[in-house]
PDB file of N, CA, C and O in Angstrom:
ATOM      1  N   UNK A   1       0.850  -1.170   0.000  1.00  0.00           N
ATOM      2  CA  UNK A   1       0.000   0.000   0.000  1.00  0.00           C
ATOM      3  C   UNK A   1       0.892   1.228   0.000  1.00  0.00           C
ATOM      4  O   UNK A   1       1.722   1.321   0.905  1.00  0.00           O
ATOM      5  N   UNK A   2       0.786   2.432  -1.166  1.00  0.00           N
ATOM      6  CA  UNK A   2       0.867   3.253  -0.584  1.00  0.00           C
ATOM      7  C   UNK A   2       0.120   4.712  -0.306  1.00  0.00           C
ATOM      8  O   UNK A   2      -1.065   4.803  -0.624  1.00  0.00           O
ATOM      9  N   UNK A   3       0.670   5.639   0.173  1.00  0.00           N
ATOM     10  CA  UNK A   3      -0.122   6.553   0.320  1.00  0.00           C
ATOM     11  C   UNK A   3       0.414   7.753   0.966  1.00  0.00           C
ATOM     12  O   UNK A   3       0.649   7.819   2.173  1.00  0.00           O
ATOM     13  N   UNK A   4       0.696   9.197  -0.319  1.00  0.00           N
ATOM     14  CA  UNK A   4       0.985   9.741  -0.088  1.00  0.00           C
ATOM     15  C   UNK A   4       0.023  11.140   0.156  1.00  0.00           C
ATOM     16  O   UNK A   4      -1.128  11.236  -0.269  1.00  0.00           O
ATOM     17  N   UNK A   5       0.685  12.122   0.871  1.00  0.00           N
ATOM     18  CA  UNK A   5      -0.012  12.845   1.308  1.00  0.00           C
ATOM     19  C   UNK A   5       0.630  14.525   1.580  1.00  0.00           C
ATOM     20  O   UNK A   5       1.544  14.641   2.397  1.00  0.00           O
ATOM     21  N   UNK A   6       0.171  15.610   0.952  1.00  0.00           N
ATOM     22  CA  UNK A   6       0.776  16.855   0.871  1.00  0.00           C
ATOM     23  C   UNK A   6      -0.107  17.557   2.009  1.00  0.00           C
ATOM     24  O   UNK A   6      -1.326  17.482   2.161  1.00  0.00           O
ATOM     25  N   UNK A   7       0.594  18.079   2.571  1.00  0.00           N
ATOM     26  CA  UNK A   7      -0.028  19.552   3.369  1.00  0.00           C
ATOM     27  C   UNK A   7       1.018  20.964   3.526  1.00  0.00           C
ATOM     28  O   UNK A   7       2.174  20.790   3.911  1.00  0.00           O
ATOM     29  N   UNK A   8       0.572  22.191   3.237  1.00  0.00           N
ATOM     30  CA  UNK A   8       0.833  23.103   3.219  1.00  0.00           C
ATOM     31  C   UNK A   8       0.515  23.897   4.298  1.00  0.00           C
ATOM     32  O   UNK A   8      -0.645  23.927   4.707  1.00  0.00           O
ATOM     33  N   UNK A   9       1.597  24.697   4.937  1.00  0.00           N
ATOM     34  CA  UNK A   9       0.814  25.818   5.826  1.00  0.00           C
ATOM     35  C   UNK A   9       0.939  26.874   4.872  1.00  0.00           C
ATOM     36  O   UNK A   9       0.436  27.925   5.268  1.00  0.00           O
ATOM     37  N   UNK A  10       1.480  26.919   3.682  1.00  0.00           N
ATOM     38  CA  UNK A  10       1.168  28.216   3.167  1.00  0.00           C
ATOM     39  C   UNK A  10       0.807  28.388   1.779  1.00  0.00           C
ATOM     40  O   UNK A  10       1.025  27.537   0.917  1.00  0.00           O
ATOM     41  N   UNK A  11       0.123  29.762   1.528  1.00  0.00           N
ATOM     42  CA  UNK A  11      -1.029  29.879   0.649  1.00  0.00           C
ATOM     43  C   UNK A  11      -0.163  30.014  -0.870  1.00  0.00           C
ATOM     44  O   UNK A  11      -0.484  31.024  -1.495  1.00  0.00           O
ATOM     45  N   UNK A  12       0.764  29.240  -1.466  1.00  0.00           N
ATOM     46  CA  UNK A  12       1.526  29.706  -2.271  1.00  0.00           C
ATOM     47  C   UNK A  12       1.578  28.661  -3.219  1.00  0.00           C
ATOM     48  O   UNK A  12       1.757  27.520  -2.790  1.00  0.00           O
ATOM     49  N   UNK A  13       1.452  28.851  -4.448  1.00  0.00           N
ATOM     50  CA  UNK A  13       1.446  28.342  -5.670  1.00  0.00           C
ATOM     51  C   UNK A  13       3.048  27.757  -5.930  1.00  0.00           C
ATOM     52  O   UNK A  13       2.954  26.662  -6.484  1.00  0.00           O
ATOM     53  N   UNK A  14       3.887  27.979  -5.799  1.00  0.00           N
ATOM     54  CA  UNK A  14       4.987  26.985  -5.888  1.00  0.00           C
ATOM     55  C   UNK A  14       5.986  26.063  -4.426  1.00  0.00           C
ATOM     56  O   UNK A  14       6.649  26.462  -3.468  1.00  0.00           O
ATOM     57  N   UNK A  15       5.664  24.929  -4.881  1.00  0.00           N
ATOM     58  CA  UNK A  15       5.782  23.868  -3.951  1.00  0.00           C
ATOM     59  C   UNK A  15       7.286  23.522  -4.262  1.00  0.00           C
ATOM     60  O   UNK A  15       7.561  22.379  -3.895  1.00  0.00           O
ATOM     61  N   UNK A  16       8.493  24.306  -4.927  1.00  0.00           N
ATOM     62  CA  UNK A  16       9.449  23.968  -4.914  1.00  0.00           C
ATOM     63  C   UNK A  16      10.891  23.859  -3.978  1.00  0.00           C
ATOM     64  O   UNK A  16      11.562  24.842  -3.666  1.00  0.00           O
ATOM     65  N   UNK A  17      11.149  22.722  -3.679  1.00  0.00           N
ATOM     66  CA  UNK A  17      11.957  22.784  -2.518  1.00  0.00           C
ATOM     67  C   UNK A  17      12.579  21.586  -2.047  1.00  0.00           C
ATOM     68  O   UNK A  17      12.579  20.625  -2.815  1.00  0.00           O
ATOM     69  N   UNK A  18      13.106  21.473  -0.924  1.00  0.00           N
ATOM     70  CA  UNK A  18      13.431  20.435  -0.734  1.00  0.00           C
ATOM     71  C   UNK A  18      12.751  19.391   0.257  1.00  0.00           C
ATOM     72  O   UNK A  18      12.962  19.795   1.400  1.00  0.00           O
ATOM     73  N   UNK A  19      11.968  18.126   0.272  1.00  0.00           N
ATOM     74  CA  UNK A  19      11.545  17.377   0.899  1.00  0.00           C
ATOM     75  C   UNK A  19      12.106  16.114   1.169  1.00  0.00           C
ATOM     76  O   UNK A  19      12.997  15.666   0.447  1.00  0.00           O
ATOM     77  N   UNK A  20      11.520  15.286   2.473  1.00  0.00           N
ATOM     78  CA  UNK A  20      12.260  14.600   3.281  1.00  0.00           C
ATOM     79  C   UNK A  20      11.086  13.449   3.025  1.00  0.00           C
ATOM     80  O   UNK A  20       9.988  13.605   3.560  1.00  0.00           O
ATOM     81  N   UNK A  21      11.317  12.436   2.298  1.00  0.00           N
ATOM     82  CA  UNK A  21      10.345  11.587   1.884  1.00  0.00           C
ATOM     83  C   UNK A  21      11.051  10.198   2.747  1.00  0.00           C
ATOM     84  O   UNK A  21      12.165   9.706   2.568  1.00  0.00           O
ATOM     85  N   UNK A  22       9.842   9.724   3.854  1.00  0.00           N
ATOM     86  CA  UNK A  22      10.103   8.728   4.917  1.00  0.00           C
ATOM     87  C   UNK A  22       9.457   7.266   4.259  1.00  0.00           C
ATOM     88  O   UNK A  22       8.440   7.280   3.566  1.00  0.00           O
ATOM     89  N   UNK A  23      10.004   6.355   4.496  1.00  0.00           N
ATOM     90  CA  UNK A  23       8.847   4.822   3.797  1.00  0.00           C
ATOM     91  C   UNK A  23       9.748   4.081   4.871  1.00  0.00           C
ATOM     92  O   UNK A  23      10.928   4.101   5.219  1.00  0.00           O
ATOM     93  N   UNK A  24       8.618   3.437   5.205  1.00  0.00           N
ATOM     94  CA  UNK A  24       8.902   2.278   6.313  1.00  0.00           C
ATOM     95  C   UNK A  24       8.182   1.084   5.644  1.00  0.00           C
ATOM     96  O   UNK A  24       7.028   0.997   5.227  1.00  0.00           O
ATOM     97  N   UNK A  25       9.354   0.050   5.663  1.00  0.00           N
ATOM     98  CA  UNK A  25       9.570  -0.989   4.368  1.00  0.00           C
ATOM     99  C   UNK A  25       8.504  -2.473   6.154  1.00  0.00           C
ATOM    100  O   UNK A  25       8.627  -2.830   7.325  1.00  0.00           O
ATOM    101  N   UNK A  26       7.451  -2.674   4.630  1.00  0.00           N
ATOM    102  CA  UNK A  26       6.965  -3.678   5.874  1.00  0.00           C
ATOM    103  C   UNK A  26       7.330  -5.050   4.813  1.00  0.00           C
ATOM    104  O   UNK A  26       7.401  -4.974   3.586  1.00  0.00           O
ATOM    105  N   UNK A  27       7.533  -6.294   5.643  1.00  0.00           N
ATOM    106  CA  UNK A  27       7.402  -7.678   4.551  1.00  0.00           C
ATOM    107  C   UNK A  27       6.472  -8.332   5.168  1.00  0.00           C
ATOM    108  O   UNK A  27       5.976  -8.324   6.295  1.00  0.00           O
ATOM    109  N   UNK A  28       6.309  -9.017   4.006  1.00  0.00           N
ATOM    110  CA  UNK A  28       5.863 -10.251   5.032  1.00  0.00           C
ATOM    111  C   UNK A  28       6.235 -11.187   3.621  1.00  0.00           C
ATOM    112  O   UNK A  28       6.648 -10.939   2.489  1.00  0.00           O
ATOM    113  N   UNK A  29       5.781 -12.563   4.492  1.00  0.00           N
ATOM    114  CA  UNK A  29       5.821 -14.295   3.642  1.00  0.00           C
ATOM    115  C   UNK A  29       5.012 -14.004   2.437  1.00  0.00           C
ATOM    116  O   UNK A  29       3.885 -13.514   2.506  1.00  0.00           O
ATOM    117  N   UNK A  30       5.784 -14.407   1.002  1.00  0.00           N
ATOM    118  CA  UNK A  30       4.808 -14.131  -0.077  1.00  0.00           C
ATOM    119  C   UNK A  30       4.004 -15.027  -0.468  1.00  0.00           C
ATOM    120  O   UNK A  30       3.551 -15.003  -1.613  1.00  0.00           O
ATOM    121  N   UNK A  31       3.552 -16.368   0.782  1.00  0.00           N
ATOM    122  CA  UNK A  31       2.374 -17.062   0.838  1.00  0.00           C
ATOM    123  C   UNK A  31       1.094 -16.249   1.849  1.00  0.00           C
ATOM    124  O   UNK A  31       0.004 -16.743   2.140  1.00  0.00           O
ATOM    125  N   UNK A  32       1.481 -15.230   2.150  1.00  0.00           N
ATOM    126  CA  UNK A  32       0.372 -14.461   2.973  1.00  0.00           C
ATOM    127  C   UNK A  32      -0.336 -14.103   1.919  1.00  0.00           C
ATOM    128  O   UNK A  32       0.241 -13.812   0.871  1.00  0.00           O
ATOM    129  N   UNK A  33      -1.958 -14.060   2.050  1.00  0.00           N
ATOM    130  CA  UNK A  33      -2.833 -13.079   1.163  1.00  0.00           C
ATOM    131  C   UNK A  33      -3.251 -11.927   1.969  1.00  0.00           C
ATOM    132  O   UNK A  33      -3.443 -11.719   3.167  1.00  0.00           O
ATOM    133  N   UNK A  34      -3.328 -11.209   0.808  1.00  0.00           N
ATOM    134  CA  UNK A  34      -3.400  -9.741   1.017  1.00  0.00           C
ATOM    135  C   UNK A  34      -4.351  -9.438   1.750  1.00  0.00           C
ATOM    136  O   UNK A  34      -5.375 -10.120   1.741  1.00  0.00           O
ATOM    137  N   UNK A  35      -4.232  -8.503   2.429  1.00  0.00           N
ATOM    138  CA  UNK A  35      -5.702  -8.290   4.016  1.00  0.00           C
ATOM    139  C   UNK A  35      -5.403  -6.445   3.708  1.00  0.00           C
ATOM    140  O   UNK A  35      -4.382  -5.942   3.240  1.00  0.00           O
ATOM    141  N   UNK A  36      -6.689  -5.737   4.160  1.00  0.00           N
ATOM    142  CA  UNK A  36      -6.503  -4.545   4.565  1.00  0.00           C
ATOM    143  C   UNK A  36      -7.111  -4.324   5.394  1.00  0.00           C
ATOM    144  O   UNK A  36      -8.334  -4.288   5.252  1.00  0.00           O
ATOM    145  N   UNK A  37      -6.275  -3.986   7.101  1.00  0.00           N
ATOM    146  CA  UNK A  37      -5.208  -3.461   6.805  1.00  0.00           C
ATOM    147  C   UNK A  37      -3.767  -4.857   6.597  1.00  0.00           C
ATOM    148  O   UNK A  37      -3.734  -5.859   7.311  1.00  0.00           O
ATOM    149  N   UNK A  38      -2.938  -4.616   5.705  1.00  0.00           N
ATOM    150  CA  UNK A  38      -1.775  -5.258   5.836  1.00  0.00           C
ATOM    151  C   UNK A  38      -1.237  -5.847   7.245  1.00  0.00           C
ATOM    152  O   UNK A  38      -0.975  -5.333   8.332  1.00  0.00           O
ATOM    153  N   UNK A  39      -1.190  -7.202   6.708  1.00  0.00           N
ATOM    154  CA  UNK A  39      -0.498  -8.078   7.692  1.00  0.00           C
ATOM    155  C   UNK A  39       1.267  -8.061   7.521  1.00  0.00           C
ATOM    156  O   UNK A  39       1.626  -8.865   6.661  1.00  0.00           O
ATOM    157  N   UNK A  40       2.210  -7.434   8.062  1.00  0.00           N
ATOM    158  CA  UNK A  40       3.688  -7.127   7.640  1.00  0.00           C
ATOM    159  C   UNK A  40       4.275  -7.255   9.119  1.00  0.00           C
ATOM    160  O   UNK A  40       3.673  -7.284  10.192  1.00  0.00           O
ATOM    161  N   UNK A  41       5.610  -7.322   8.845  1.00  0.00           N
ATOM    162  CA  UNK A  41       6.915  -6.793   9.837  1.00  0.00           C
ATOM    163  C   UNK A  41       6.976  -5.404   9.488  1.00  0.00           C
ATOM    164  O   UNK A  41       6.927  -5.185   8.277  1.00  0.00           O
ATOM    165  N   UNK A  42       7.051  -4.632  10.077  1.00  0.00           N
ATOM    166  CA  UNK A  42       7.143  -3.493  10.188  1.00  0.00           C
ATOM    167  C   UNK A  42       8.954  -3.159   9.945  1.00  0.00           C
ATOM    168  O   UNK A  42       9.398  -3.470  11.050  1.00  0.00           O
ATOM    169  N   UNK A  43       9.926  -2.792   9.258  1.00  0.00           N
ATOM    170  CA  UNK A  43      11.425  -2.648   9.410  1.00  0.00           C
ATOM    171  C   UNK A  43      11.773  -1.251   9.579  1.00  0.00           C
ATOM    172  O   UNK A  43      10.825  -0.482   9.417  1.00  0.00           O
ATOM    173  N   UNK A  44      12.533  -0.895   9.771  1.00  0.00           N
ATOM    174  CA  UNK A  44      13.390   0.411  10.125  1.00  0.00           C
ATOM    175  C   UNK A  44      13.371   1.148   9.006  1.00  0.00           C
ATOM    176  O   UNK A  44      13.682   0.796   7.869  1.00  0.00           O
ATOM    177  N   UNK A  45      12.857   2.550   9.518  1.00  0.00           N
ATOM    178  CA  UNK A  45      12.471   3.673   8.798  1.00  0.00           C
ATOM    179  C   UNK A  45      13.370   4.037   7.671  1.00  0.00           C
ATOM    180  O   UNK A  45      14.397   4.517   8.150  1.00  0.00           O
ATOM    181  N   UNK A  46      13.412   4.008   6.322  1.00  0.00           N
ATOM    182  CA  UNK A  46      14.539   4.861   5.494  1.00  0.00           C
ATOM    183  C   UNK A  46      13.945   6.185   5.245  1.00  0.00           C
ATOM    184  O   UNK A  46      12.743   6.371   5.057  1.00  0.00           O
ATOM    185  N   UNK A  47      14.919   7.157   5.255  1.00  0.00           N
ATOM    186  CA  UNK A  47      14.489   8.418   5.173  1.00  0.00           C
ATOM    187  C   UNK A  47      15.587   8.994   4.045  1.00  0.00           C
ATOM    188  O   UNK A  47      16.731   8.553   4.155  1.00  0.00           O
ATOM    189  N   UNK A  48      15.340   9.864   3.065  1.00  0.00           N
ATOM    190  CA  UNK A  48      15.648  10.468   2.093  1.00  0.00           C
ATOM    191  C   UNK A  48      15.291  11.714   1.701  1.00  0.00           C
ATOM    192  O   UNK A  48      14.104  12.011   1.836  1.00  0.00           O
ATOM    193  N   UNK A  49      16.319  12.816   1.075  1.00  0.00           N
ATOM    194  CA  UNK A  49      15.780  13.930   0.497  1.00  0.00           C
ATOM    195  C   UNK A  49      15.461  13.904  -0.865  1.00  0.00           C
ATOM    196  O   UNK A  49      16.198  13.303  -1.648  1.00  0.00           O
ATOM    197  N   UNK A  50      14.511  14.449  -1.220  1.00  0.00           N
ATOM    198  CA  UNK A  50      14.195  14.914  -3.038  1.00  0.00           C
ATOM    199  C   UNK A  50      13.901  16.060  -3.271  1.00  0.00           C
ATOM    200  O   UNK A  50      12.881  16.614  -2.861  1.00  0.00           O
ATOM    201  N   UNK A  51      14.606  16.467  -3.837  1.00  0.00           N
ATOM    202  CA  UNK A  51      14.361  18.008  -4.566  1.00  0.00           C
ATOM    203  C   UNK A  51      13.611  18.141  -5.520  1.00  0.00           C
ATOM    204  O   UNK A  51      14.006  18.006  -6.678  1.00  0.00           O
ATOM    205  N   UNK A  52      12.602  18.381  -5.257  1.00  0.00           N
ATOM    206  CA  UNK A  52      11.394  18.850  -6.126  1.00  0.00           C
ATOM    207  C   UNK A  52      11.196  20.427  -6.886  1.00  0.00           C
ATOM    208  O   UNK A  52      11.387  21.495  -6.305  1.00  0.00           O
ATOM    209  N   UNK A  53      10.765  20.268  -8.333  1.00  0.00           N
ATOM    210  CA  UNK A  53      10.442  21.620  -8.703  1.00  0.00           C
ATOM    211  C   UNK A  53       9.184  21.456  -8.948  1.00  0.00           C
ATOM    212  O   UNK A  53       8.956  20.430  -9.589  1.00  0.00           O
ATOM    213  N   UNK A  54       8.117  22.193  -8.629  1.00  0.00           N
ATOM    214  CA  UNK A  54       6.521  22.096  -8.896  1.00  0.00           C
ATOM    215  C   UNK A  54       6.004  23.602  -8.383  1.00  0.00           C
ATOM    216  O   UNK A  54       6.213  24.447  -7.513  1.00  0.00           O
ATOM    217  N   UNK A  55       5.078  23.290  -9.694  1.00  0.00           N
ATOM    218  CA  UNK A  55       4.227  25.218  -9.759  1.00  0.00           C
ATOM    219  C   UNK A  55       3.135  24.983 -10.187  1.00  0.00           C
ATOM    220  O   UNK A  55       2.777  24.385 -11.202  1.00  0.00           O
ATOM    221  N   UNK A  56       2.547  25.502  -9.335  1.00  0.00           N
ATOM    222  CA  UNK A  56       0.620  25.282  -9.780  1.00  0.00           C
ATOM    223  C   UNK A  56       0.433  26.556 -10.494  1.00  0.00           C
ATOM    224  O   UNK A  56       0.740  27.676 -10.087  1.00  0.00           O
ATOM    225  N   UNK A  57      -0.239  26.159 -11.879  1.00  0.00           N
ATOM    226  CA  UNK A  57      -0.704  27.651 -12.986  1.00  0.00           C
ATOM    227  C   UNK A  57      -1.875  27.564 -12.681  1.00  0.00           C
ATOM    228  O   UNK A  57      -2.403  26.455 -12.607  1.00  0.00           O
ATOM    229  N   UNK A  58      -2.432  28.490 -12.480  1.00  0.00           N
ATOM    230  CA  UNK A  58      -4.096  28.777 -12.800  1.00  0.00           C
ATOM    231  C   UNK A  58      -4.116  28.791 -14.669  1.00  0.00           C
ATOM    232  O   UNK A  58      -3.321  29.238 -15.496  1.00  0.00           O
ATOM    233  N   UNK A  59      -5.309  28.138 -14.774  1.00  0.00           N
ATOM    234  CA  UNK A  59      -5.937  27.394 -15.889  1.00  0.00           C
ATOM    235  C   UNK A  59      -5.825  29.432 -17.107  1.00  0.00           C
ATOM    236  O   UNK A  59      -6.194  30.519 -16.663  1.00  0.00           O
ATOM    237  N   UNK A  60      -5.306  29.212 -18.333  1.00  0.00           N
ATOM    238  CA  UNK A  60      -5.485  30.682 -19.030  1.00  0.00           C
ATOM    239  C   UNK A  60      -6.826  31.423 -18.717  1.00  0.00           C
ATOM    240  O   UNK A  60      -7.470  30.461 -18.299  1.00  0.00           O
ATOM    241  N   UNK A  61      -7.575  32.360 -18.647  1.00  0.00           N
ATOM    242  CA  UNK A  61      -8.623  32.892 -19.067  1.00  0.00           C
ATOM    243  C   UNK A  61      -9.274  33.200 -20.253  1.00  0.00           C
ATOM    244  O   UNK A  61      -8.818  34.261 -20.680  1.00  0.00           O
ATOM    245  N   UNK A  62     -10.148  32.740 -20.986  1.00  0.00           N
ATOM    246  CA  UNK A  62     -10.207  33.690 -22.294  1.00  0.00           C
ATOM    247  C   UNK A  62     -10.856  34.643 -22.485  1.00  0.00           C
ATOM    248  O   UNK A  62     -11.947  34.868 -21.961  1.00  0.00           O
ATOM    249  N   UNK A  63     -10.098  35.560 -23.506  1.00  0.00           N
ATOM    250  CA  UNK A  63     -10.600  36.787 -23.435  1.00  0.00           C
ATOM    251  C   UNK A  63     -11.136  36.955 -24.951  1.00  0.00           C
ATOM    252  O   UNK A  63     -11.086  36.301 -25.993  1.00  0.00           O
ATOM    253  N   UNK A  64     -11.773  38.406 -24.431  1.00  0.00           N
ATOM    254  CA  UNK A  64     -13.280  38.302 -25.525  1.00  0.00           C
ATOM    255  C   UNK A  64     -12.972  39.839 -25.493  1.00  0.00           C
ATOM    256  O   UNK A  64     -12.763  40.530 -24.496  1.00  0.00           O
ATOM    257  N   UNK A  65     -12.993  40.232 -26.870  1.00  0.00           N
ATOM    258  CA  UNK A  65     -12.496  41.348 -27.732  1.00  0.00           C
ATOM    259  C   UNK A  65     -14.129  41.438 -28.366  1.00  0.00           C
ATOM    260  O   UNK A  65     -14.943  40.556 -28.639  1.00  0.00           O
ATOM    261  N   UNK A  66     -14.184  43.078 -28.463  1.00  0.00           N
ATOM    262  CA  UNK A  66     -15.514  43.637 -29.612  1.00  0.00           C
ATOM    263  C   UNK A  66     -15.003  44.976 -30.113  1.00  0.00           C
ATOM    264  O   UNK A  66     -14.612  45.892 -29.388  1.00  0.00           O
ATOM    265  N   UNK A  67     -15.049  44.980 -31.328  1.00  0.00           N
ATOM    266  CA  UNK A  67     -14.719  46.292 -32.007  1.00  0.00           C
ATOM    267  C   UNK A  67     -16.276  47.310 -32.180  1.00  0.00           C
ATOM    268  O   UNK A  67     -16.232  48.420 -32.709  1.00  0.00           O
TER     269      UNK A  67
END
């Protein structure tokens, strides 16, 4: 499973920067069937940076001309 998830405290259209992306690696026996929620070992956290560039545009407007 995964599942990611953004939150912002601030009101700003570019999300570029640097983030700290955490995944905690679960296993289990690949004779287990799949259950939700997941039946796993839970293993030790890896943690990593990614440098992200991302910019939210507002959609063009169109504009309307009359002579």
């Amino acid at each position: 499973i995964q599942q990611w998830t953004f939150i912002s405290d601030f009101a700003v259209r570019d999300y570029s920067g640097m983030y700290t992306v955490k995944l905690i690696p679960c296993t289990s026996p690949p004779s287990l069937e799949y259950t939700i929620p997941p039946v796993c070992n839970p293993r030790e956290a890896l943690s990593f940076d990614l440098d992200i560039r991302f910019q939210q545009v507002s959609d063009p407007v169109a504009a309307e001309f009359s002579l």
